[in-house]
C-alpha positions, 0 to 999 in steps of 0.5 A: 524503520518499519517497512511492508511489501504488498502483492495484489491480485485482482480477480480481473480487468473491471476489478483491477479499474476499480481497485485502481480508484480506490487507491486513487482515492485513498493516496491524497489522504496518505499525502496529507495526514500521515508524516509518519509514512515516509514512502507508500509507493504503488506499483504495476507490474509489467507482463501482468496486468492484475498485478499491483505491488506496494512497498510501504516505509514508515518511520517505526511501527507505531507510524505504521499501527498510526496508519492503519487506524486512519478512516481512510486507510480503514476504508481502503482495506474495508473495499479491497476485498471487492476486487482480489484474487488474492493479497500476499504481505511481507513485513520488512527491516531496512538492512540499507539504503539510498534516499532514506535516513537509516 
């Protein structure tokens, strides 16, 4: 399996409505055409209001390049950049877990 962590920062309130729209938008697509994408879970933090964290599970690295190239994937990363301070990626190997096959 091939994970990632992503940390955003908004730059503020009006950008945190609309990146959460663009998420919004973008999650259905995920849903429906990834099988490759096992979790793509988006997070708010608490006690920071400008703070979205994703943690992302895929089946292997190609399920992963798979997701990157999806037109709407393409489009959310095209938009984001409207709405962050800043984005902090951490590419990650399942050592263990629960609710996943290893």
């Amino acid at each position: 399996m091939f994970g990632l962590s992503v940390r955003f920062t908004l730059k503020d309130e009006e950008a945190a409505t609309g990146f959460d729209s663009l998420v919004a938008e973008t999650l259905p697509h995920i849903r429906q055409s990834e099988p490759g994408t096992l979790i793509y879970a988006v997070h708010t933090v608490e006690g920071k209001p400008l703070e979205r964290i994703f943690y992302e599970l895929y089946a292997d690295r190609s399920a992963f390049d798979t997701h990157e190239e999806q037109p709407h994937v393409k489009r959310f990363l095209d938009a984001r950049g409207a709405f962050l301070a800043s984005v902090e990626v951490d590419f990650l190997h399942l050592a263990g877990a629960k609710g996943v096959q290893e």
